[in-house]
N, C-alpha and C positions, 0 to 999 in steps of 0.2 A: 744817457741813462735810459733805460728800459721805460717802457709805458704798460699800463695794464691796458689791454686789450682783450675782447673777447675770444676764449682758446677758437672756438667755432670757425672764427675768421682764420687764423693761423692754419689749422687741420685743411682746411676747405681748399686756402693757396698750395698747399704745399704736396695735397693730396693729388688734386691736379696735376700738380708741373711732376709727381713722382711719376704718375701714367703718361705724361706727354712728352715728357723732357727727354728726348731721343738727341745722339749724335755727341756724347762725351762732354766731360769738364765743361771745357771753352762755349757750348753750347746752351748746358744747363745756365753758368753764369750768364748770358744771353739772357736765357728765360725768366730766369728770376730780376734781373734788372727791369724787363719790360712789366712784371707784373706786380714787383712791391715799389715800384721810381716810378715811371711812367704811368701805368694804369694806378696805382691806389696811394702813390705820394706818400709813403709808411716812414720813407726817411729822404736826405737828401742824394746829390748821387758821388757827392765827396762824400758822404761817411758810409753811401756802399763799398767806394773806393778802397776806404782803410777797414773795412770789412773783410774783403776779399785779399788784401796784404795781412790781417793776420789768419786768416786762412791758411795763408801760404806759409808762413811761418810756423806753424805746427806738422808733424808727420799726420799722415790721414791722406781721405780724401777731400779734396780741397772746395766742389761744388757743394758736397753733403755738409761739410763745414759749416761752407757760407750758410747754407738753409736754416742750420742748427744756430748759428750767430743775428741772422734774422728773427729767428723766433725766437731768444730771446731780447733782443732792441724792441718785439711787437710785445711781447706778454710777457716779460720775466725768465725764470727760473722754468716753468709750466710749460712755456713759449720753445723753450730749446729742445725740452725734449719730444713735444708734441710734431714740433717741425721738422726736426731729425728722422723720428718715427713715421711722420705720412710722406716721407721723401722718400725712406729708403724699402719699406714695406710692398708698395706694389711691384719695385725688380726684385724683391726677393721670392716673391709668388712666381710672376714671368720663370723665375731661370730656375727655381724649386720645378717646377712643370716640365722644362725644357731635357733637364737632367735625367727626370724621369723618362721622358719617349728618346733621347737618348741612347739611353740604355736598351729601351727597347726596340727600336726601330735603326741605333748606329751599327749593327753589320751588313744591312741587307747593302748587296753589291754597287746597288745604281747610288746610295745616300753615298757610300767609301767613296766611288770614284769621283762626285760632286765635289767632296770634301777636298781628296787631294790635291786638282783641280786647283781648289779657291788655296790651300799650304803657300807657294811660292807667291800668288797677289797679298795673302796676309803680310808678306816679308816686305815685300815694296809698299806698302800701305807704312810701315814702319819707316823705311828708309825716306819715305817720304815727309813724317813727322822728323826724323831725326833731322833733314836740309833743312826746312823751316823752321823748326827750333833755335837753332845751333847759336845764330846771333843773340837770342833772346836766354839763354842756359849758358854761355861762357862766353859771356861780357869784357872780362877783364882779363888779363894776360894771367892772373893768377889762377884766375879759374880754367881756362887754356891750359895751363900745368898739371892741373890739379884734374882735370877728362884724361887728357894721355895718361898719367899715369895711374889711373885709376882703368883705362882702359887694359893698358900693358899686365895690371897686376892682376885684371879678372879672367884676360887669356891665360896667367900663369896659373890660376887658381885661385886665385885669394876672395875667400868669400865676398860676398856683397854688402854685408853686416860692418864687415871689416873694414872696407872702405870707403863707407861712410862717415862712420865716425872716425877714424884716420882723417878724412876731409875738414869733417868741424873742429878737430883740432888744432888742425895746419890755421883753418881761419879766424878762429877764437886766440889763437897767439899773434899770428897776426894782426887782428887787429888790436889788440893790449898795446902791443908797441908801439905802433904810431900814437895812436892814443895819449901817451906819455910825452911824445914829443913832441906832442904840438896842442898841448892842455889848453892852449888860448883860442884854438879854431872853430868854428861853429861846426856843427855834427853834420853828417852827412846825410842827407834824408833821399832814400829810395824813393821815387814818382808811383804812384799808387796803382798808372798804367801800365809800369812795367812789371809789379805783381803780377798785373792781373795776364799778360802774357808766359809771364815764367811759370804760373800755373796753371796756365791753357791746358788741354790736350788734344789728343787726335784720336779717331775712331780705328780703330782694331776687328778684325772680325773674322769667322770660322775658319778654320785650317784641321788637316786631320793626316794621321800615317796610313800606314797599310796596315797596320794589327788591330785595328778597332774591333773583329770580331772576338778577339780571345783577350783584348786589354781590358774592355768597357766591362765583360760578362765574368772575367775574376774580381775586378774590383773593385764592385758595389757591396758595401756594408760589411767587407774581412779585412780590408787594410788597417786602419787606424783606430783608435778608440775614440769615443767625443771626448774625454779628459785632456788627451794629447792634441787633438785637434782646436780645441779652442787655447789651448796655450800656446801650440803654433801658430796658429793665426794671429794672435792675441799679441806676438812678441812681432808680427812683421806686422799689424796696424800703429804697434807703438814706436817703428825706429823708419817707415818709410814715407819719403815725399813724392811729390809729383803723381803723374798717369796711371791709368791701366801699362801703358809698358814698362814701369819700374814697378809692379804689382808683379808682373809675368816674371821680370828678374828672382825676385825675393822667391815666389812661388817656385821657380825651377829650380834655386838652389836649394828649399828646403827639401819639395817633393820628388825632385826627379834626380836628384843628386844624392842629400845626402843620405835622404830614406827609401828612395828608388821603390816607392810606391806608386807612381806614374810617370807615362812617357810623358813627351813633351808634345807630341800628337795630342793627346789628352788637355794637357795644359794648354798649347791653345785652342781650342775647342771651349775652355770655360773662360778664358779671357773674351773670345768672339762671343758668346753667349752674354756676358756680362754687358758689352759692348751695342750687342742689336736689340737688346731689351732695353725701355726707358730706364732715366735713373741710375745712379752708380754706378761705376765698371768694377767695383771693390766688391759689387750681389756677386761677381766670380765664383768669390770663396762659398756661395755655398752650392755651386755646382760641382766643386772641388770636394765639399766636405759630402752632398749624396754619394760623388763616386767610390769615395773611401771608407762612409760609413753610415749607408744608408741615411732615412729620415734623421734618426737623431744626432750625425754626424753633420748634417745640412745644418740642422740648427745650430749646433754645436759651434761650425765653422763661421757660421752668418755673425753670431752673438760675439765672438773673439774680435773677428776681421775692424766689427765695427764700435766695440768699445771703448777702444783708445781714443776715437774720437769724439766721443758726447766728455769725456775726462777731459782731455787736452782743451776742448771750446769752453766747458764748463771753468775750468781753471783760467785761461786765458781772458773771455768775454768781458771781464771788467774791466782788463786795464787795455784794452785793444788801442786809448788814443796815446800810451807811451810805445807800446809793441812797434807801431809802425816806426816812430823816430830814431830809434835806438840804432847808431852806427854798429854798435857788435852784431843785432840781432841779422841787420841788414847783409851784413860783411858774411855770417855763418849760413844765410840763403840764398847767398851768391856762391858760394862753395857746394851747397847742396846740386843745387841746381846744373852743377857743372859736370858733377858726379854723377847725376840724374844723364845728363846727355850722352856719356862714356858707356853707363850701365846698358842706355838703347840699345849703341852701337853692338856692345860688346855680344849682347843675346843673339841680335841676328846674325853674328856672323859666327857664334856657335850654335845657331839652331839651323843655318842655310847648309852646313857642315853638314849635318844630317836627313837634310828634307828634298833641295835640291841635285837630286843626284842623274836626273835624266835629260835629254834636250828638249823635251815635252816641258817640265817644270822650268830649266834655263832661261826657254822662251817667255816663258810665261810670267817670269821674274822681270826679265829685261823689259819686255813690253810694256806690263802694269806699271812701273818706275819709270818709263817714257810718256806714259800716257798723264801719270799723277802730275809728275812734275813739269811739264809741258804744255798740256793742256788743262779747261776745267772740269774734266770730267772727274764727279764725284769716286771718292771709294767705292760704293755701293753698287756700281755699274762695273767698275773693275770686278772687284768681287764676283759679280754675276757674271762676269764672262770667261774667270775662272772656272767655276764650277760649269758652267758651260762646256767649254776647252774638258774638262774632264770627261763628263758623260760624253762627248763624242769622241773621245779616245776610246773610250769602254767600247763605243759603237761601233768602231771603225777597224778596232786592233783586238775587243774582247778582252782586255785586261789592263 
């Protein structure tokens, strides 16, 4: 049951870790254990545990969640949204800022060839989370069925929307029927550890095409209307789980497919922007919504992206000690999750289709994925030697 606690104290933690909580999901969760368990004992660290499993069982983002599920366990009703709000406000400022120089300063030649450059490391930064994932996102031979084919059907086409929810139906019937047949068994209870890996993430960051002069400078503030933009957004914060990279999936099939108002140069650019700012990689959406429709599309897009999740916690936060136990709920987040791994794969090997086209980038691909996976050299050093690797191409060859 929630405590009344002074809002002050809640604004105060949560404002911080929005400004400091650098390095995605798994990191934020990180932070916020260290400073509401360990520094200030606000709860114990089994009922962060089942915190962070129903986190995971709602669409959203799953650290912002947690925050918003904290603040209310400290102060209530008050508590959730005051903690959702000082979480997610200072990336929204960061990447509001970011979109703007952008804009202004993303054609000049030396920032393009950077950007390029760092395109092919953004891809193994990916491929990278998708190897370490993989055990932890398709568990069970079901789920195993249920990635292939959900891969095979998103090379065919088949929206993302679509095979999602195709997934939670395969495992909402599934498990009915066992269910029936063994009415005398004790329920299955998911380990509150392996939530908390299934909604880990991994850090993503800038990548860019060659059109950034003539893509950034038409489609600031004529693309889309903010009406349209927060129902789009509004409808992928209400049906998607996991990371920033199943953020990128939804995002590329609405924008760059079905309304081909932006490249995918573009899209990741506001995924990476999302990513190297503290705090949410879902503030994406509103570097997404400056590019389409100015200031009030930024808003527009920010207020959509992250509605569905003050709704969803606010709906859920009370019954969170059945949420966890529940074999169906368990069984439909292990199908998620599995679908979530498919959806990775599936992007980067229709965004490497179009990004990777030279031995300059090949190399660059194969290395960074040698380097992640091998050694411990973080992303961010990859990255950086990406965009390195670019400007001395610019240097060396002038284009």
């Amino acid at each position: 049951m929630p405590i009344s606690a002074p809002l002050r104290d809640v604004a105060a933690v949560f404002t911080r870790l929005g400004l400091t909580a650098f390095g995605g999901p798994a990191a934020h969760i990180a932070a916020m254990d260290e400073a509401v368990v360990e520094r200030r004992g606000w709860l114990s660290r089994d009922a962060f545990a089942d915190l962070v499993g129903a986190a995971n069982l709602i669409p959203g983002p799953n650290s912002t969640e947690l925050a918003m599920h904290l603040g209310y366990r400290r102060a209530g009703w008050p508590g959730l949204f005051v903690a959702g709000g000082c979480f997610i406000l200072p990336a929204v400022v960061f990447v509001w800022g970011f979109a703007w120089m952008y804009v202004r300063f993303g054609a000049r030649v030396e920032v393009q060839a950077m950007l390029v450059g760092m395109q092919p490391a953004v891809l193994a930064v990916v491929v990278q989370a998708i190897w370490r994932l993989k055990g932890s996102l398709a568990r069970t031979r079901e789920g195993v069925l249920l990635a292939l084919a959900a891969f095979a059907g998103l090379m065919l086409g088949v929206s993302e929307l679509a095979l999602l929810m195709g997934a939670l139906v395969v495992a909402l019937v599934a498990a009915r029927v066992p269910a029936r047949a063994t009415s005398g068994e004790a329920p299955v209870v998911v380990p509150p550890a392996t939530l908390l890996v299934a909604g880990a993430g991994t850090p993503i960051a800038m990548a860019h095409g060659s059109a950034v002069g003539t893509a950034v400078g038409t489609a600031v503030g004529s693309a889309v209307g903010p009406g349209a933009l927060f129902l789009g957004f509004a409808k992928i914060g209400s049906v998607l789980f996991g990371s920033g990279y199943v953020l990128l999936t939804f995002l590329r099939g609405e924008f760059v497919q079905r309304l081909g108002v932006l490249s995918d140069a573009q899209l990741l650019d506001a995924i990476a922007v999302g990513q190297v700012t503290p705090g949410p990689v879902f503030s994406a959406a509103t570097f997404v919504g400056y590019l389409l429709g100015g200031h009030a599309g930024a808003a527009a897009a920010t207020a959509g992206i992250f509605l569905p999740a003050f709704v969803g916690v606010a709906a859920t936060a009370p019954m969170v000690p059945r949420l966890r136990r529940s074999p169906v709920l368990s069984r439909a987040l292990d199908a998620v999750n599995a679908v979530t791994l498919a959806l990775m794969a599936g992007v980067v090997v229709l965004m490497a289709r179009g990004f990777v086209l030279s031995p300059w980038s090949a190399a660059i691909l194969v290395g960074a994925s040698v380097l992640l996976l091998r050694t411990r050299i973080g992303a961010g050093w990859v990255l950086l030697g990406g965009a390195l690797t670019g400007l001395a191409r610019l240097l060396l060859l002038g284009s």
